[in-house]
N, C-alpha and C positions, 0 to 999 in steps of 0.2 A: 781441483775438481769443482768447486764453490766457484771459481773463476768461469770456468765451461758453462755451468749450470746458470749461470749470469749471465750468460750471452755478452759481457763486456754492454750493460745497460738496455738491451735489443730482449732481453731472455721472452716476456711477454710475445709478442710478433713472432718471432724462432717456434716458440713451443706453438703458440696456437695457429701457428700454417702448418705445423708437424703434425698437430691434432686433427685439424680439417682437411689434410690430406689423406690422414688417415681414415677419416672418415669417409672420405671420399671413395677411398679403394672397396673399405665394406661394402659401400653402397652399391659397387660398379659389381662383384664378387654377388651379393647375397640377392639382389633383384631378378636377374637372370635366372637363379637355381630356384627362386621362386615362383618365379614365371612358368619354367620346365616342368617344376610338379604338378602346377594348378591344368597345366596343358595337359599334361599325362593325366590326370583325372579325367578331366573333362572327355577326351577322346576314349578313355576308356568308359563312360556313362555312354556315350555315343555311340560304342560299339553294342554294348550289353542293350543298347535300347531298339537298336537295329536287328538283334540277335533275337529278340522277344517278337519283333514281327515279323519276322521270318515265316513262312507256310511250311510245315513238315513236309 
């Protein structure tokens, strides 16, 4: 297992492309859902703003 975890001399480069790939996928995952919410806000101010000028 200590052998694995060694990468056979490599273990540094192995783990830290595993890490910033890692990172990567968050990034690709959590920016988007972020984006989604701030849009759903905003078009929902949008709408309430439009709803307030409305004429009965």
């Amino acid at each position: 297992m200590t052998e694995f975890l060694h990468m056979g001399g490599y273990a540094f480069y192995v783990w830290s492309a595993y890490a910033v790939t890692a990172a990567a996928l968050v990034v690709v995952v959590i920016v988007p859902l972020r984006r989604r919410a701030r849009m759903i806000r905003e078009l929902g101010a949008i709408a309430a703003q439009q709803d307030n000028l409305r004429p009965l």
